[in-house]
mmCIF file of the N, C-alpha and C atoms, coordinates in Angstrom:
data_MODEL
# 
_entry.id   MODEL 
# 
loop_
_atom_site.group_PDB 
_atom_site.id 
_atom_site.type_symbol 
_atom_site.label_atom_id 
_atom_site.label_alt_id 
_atom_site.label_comp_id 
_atom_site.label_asym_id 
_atom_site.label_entity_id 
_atom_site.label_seq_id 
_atom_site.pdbx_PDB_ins_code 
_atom_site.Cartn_x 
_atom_site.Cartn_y 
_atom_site.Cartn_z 
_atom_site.occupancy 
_atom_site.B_iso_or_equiv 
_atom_site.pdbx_formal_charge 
_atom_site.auth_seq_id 
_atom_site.auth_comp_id 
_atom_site.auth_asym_id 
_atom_site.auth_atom_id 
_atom_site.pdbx_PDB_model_num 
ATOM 1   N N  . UNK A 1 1  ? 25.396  4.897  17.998 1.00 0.00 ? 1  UNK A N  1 
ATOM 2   C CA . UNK A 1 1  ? 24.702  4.431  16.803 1.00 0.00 ? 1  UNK A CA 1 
ATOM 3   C C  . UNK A 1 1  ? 23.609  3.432  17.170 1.00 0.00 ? 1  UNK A C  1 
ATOM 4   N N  . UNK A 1 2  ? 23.766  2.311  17.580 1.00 0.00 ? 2  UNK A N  1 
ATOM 5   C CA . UNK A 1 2  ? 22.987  1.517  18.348 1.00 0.00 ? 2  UNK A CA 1 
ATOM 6   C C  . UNK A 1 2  ? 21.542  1.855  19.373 1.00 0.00 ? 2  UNK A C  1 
ATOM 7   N N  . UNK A 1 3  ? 22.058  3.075  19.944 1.00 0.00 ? 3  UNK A N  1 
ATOM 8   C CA . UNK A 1 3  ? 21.051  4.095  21.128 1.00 0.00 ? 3  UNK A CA 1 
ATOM 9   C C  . UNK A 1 3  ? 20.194  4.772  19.852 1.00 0.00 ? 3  UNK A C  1 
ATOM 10  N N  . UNK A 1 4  ? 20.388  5.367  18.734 1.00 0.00 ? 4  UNK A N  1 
ATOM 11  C CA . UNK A 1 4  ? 19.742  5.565  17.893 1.00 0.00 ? 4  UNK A CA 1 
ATOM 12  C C  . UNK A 1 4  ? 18.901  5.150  17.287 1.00 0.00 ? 4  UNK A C  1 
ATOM 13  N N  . UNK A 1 5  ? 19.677  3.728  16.954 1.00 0.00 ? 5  UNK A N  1 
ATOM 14  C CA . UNK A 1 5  ? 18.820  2.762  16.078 1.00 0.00 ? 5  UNK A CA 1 
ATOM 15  C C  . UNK A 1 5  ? 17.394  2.121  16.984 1.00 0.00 ? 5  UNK A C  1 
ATOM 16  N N  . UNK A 1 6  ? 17.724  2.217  18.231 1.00 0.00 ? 6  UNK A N  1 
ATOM 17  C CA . UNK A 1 6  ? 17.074  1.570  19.165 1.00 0.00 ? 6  UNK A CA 1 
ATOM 18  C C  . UNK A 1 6  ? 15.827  2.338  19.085 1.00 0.00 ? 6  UNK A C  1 
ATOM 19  N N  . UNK A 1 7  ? 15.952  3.897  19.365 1.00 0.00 ? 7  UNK A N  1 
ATOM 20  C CA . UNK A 1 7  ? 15.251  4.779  19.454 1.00 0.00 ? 7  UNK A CA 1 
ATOM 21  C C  . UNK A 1 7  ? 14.341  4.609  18.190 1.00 0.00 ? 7  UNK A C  1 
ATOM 22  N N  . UNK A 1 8  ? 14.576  4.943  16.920 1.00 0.00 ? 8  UNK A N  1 
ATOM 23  C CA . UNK A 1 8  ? 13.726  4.528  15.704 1.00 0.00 ? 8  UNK A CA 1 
ATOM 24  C C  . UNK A 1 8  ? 13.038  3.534  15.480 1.00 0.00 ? 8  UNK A C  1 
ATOM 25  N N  . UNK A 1 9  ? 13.628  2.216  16.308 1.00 0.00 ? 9  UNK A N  1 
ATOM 26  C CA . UNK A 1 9  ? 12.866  1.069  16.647 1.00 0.00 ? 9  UNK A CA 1 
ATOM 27  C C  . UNK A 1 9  ? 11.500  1.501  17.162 1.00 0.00 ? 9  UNK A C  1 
ATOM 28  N N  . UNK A 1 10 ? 12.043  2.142  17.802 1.00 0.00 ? 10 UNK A N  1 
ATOM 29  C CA . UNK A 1 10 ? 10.946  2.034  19.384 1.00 0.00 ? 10 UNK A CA 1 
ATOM 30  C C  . UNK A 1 10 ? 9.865   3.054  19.011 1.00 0.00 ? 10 UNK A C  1 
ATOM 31  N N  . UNK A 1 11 ? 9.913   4.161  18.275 1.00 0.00 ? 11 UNK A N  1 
ATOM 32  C CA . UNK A 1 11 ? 9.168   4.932  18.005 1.00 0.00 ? 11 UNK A CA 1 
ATOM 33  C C  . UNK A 1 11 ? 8.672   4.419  16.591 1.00 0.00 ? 11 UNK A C  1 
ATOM 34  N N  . UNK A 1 12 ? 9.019   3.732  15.713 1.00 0.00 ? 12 UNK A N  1 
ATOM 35  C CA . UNK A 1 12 ? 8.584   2.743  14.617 1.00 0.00 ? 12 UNK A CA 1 
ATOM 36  C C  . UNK A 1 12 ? 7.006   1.971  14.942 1.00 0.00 ? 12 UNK A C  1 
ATOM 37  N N  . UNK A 1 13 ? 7.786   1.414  16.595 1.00 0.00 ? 13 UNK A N  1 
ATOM 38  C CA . UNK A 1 13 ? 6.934   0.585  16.972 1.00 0.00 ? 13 UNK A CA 1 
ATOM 39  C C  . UNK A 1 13 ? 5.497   1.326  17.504 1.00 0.00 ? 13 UNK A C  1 
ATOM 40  N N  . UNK A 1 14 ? 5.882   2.224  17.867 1.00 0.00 ? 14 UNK A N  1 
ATOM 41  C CA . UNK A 1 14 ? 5.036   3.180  18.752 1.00 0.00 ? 14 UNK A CA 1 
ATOM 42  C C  . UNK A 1 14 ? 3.926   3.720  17.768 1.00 0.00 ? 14 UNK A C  1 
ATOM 43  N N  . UNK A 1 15 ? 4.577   4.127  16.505 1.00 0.00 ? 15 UNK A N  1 
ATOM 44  C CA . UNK A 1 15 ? 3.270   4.182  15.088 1.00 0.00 ? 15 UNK A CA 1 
ATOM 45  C C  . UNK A 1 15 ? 2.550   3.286  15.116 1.00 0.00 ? 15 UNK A C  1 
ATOM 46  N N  . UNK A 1 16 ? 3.503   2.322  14.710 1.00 0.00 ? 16 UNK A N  1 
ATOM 47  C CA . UNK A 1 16 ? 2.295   1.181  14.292 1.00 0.00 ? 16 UNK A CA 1 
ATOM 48  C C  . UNK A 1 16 ? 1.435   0.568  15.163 1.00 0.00 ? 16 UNK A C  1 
ATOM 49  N N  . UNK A 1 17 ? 1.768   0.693  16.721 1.00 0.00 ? 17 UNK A N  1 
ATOM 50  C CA . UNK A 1 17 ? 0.928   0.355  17.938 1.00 0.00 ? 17 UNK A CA 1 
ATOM 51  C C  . UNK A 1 17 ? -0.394  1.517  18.005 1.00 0.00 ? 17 UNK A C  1 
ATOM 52  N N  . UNK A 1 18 ? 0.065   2.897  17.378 1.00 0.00 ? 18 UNK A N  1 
ATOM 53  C CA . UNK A 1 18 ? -1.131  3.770  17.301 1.00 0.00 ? 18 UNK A CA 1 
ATOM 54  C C  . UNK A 1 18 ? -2.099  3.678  16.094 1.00 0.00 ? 18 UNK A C  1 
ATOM 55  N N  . UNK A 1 19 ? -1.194  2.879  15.029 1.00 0.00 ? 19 UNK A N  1 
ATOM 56  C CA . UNK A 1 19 ? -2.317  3.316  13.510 1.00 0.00 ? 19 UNK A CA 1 
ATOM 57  C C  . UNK A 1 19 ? -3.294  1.292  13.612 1.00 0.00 ? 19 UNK A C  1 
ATOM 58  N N  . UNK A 1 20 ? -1.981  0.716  14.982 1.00 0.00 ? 20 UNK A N  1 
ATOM 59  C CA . UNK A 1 20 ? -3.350  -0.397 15.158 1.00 0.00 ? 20 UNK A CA 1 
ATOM 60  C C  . UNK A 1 20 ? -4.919  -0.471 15.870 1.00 0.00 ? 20 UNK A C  1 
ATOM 61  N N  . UNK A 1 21 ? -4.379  1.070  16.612 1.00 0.00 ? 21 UNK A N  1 
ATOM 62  C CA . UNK A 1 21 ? -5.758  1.025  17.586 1.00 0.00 ? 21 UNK A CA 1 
ATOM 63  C C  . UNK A 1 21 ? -6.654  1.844  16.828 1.00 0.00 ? 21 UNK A C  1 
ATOM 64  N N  . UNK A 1 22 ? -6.073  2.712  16.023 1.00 0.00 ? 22 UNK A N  1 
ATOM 65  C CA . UNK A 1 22 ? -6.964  3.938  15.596 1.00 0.00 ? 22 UNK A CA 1 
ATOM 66  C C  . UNK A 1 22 ? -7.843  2.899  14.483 1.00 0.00 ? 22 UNK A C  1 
ATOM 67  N N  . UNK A 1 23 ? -7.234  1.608  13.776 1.00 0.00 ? 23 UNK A N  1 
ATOM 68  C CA . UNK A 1 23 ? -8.167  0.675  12.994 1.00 0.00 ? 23 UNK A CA 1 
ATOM 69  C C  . UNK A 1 23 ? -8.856  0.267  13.399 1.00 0.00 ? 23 UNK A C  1 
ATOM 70  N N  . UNK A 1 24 ? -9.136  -0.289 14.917 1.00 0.00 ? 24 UNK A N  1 
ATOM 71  C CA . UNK A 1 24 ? -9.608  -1.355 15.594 1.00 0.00 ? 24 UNK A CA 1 
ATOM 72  C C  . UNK A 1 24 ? -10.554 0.419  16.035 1.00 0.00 ? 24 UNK A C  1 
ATOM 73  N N  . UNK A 1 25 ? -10.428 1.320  16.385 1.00 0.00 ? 25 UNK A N  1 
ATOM 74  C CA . UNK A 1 25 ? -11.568 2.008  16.726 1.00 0.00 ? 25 UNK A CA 1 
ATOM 75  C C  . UNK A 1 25 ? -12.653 2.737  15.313 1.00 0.00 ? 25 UNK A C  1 
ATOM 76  N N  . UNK A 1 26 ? -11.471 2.534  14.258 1.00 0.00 ? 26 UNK A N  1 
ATOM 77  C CA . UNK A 1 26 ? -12.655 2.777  13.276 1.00 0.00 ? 26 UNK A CA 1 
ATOM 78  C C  . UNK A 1 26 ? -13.585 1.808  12.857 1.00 0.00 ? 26 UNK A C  1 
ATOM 79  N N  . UNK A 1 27 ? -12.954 0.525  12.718 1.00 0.00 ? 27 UNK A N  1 
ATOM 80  C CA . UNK A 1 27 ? -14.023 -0.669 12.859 1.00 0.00 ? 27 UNK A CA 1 
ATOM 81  C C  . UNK A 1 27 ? -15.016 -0.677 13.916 1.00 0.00 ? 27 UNK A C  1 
ATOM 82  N N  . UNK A 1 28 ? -14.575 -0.444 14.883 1.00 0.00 ? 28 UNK A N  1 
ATOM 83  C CA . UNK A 1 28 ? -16.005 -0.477 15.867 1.00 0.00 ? 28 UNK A CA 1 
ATOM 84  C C  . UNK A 1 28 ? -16.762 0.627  15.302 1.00 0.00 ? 28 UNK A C  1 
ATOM 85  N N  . UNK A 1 29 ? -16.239 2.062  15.528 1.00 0.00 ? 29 UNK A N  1 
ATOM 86  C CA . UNK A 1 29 ? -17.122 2.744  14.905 1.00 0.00 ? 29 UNK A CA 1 
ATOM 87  C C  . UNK A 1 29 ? -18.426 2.208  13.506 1.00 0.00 ? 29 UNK A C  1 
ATOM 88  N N  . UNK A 1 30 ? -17.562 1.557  12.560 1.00 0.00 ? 30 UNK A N  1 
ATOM 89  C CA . UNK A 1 30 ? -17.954 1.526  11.602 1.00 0.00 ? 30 UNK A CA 1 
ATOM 90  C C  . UNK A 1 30 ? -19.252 0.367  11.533 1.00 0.00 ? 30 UNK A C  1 
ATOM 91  N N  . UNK A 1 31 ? -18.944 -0.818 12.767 1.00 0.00 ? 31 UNK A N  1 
ATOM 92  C CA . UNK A 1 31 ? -19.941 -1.904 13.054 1.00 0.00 ? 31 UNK A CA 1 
ATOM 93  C C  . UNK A 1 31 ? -21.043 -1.394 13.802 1.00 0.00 ? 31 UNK A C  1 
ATOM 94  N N  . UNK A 1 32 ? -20.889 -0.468 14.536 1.00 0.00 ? 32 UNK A N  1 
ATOM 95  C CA . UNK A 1 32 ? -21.592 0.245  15.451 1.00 0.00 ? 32 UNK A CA 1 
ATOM 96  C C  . UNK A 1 32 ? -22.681 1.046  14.553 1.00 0.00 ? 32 UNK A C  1 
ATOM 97  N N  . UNK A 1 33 ? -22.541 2.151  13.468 1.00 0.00 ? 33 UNK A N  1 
ATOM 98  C CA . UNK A 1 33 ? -23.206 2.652  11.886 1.00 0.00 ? 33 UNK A CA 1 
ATOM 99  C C  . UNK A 1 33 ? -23.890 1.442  11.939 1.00 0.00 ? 33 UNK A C  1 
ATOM 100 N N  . UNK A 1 34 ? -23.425 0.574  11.261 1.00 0.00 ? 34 UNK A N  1 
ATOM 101 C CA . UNK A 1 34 ? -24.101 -0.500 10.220 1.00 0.00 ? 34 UNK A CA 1 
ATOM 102 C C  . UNK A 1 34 ? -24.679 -1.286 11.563 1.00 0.00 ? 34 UNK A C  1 
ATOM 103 N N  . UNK A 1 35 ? -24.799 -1.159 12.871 1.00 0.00 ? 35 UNK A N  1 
ATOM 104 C CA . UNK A 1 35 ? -26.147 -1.821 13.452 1.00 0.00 ? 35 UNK A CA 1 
ATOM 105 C C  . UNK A 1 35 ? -26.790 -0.911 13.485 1.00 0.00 ? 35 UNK A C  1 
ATOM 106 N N  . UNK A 1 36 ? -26.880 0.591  13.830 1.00 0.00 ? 36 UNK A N  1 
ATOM 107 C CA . UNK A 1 36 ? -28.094 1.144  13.703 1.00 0.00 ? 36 UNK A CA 1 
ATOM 108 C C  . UNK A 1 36 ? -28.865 1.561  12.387 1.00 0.00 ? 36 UNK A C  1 
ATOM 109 N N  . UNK A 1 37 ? -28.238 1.688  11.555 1.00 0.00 ? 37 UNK A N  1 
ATOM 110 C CA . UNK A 1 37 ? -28.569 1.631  9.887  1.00 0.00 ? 37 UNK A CA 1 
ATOM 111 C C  . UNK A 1 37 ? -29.573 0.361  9.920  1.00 0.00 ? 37 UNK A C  1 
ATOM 112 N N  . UNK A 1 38 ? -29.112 -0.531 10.650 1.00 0.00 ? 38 UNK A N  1 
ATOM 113 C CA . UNK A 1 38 ? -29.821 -2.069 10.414 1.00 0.00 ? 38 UNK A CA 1 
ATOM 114 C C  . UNK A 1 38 ? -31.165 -1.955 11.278 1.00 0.00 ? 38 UNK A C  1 
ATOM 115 N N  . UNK A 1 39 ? -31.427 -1.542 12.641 1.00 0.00 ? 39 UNK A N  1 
ATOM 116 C CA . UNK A 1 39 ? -31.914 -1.477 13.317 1.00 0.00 ? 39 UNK A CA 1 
ATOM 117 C C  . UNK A 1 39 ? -32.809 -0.269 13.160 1.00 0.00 ? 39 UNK A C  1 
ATOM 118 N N  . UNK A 1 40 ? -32.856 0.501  12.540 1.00 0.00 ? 40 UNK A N  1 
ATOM 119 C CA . UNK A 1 40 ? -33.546 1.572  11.698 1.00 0.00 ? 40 UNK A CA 1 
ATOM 120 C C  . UNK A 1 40 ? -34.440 1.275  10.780 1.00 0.00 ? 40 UNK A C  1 
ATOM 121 N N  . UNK A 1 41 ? -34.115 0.555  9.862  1.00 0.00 ? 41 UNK A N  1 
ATOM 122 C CA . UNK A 1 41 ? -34.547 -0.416 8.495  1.00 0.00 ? 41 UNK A CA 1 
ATOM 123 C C  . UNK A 1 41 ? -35.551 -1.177 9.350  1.00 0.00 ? 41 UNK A C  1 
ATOM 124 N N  . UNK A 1 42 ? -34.910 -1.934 10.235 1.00 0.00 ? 42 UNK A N  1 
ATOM 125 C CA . UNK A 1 42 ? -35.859 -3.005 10.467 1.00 0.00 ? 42 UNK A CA 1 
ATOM 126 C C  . UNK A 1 42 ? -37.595 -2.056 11.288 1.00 0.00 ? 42 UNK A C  1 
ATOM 127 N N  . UNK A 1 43 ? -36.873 -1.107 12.501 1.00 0.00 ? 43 UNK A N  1 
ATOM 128 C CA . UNK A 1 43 ? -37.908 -0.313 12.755 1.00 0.00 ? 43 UNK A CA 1 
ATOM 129 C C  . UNK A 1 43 ? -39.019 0.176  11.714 1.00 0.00 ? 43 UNK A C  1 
ATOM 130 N N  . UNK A 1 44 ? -38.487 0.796  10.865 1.00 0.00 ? 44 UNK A N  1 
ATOM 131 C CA . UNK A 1 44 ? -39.159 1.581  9.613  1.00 0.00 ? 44 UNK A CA 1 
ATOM 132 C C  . UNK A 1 44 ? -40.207 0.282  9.028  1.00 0.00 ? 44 UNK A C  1 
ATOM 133 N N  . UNK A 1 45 ? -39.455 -0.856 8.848  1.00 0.00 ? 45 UNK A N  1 
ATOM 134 C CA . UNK A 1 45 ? -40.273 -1.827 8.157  1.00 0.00 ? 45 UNK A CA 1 
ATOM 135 C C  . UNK A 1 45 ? -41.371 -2.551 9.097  1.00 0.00 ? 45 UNK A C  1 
ATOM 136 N N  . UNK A 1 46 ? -41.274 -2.087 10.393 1.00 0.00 ? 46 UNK A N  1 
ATOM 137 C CA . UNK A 1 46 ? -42.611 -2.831 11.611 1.00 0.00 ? 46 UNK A CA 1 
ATOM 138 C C  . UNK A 1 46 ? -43.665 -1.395 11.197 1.00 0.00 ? 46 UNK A C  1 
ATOM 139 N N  . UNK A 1 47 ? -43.072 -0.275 11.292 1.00 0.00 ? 47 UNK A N  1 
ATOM 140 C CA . UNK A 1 47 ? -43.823 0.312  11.259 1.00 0.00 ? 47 UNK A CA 1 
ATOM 141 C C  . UNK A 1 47 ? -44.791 0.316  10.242 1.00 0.00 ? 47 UNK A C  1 
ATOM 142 N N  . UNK A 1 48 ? -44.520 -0.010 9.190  1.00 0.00 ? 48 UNK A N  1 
ATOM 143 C CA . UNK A 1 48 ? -44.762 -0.003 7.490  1.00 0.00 ? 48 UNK A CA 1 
ATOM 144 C C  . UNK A 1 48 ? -45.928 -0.720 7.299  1.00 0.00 ? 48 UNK A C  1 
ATOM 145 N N  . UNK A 1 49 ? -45.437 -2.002 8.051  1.00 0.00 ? 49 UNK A N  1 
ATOM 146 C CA . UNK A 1 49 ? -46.156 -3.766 8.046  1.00 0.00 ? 49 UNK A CA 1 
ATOM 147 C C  . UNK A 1 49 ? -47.667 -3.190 8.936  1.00 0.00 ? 49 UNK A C  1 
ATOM 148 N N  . UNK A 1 50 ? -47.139 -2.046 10.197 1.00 0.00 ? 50 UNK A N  1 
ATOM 149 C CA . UNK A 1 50 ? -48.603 -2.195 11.065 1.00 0.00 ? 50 UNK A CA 1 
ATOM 150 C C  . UNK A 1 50 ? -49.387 -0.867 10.570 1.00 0.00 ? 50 UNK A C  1 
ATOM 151 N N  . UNK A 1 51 ? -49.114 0.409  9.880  1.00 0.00 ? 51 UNK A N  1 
ATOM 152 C CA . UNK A 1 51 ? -49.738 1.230  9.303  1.00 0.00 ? 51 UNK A CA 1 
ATOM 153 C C  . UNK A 1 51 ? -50.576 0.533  8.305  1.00 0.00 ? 51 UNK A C  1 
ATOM 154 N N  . UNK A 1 52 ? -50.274 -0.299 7.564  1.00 0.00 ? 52 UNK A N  1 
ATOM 155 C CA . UNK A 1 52 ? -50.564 -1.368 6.670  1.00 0.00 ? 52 UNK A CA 1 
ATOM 156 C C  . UNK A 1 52 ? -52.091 -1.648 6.792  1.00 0.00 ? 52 UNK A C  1 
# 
């Protein structure tokens, strides 16, 4: 019973050690978007300023 419980522990743990990284890689992903979104904008707007 104990060898069981242990086991459900451990694979409990083993989720939540995977659904922590898969957050921490969608956040990067997601900071990573929103600098080039940013860095796009800002391009577009030099260009804008010197067609000008």
């Amino acid at each position: 019973m104990a060898r069981s419980f242990g086991r459900l522990v451990i694979k409990a743990l083993k989720e939540v050690d995977k659904a922590a990284r898969q957050a921490v890689i969608d956040a990067g992903k997601k900071a990573l978007e929103r600098r080039v979104q940013a860095r796009d904008k800002l391009c577009k707007r030099y260009i804008d300023s010197v067609v000008e």
